[in-house]
C-alpha positions in Angstrom: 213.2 -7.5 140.9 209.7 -5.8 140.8 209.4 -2.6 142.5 205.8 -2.1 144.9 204.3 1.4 143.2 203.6 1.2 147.1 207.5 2.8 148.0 207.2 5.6 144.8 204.0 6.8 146.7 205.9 7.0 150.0 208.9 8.8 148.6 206.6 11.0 146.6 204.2 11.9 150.0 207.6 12.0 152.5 208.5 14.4 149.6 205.8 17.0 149.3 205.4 17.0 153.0 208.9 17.8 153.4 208.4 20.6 151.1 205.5 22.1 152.7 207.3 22.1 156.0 210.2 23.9 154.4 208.0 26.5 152.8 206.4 27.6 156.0 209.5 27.7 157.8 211.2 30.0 155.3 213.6 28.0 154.0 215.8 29.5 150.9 213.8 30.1 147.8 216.1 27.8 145.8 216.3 25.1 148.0 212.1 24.9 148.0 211.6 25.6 144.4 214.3 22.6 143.5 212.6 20.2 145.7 209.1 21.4 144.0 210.4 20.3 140.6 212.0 17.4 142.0 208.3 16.9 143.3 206.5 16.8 140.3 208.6 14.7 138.7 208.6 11.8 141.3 204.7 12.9 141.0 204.4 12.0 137.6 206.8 8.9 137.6 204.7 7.6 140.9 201.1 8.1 138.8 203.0 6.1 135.6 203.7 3.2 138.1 201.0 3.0 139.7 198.5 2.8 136.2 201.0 0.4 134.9 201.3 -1.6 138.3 199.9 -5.7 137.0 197.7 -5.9 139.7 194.4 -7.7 140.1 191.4 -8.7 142.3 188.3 -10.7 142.9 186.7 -8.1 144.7 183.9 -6.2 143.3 181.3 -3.7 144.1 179.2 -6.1 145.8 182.0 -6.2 148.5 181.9 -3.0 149.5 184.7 -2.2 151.7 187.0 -4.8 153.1 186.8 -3.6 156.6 183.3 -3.4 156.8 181.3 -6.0 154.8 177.9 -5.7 154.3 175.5 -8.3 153.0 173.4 -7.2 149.3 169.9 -6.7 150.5 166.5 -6.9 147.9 164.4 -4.0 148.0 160.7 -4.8 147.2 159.2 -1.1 145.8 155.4 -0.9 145.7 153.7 1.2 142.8 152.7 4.2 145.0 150.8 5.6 141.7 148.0 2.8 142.4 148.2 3.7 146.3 147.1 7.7 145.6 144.8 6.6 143.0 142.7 4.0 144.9 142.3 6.8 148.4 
């Protein structure tokens, strides 16, 4: 069974947050600098699924963002050099 990169970046975030929270409520020294290197681990296993996650798409730039399409427009530019040359 496949594995969604999707639940390595939750544990990874639920993770770091949890360690911030500890840090600035003064937890033991050990107990935050364990869960720091227990951080960057599931850091760098979470960046390794995520590159190697098979995952494709149709979409391209033209498509901007999904939640907000927007339709390609044509810009018609004008040679403004002939405009200042002709006043």
């Amino acid at each position: 069974m496949k594995t969604s990169p999707f639940l390595y970046i939750a544990i990874t975030t639920l993770l770091l947050i949890t360690i911030t929270i500890m840090s600035a409520m003064d937890f033991p020294f050990g107990w935050v600098f364990y869960l720091t290197v227990l951080g960057q681990i599931f850091l760098v296993i979470m960046v390794y699924k995520v590159l190697t996650d098979d995952y494709t798409t149709n979409k391209t730039f033209e498509h901007f963002y999904e939640d907000r399409p927007i339709e390609p427009i044509e810009v018609k530019a004008e040679n403004e050099f002939e405009k200042i040359k002709l006043r």
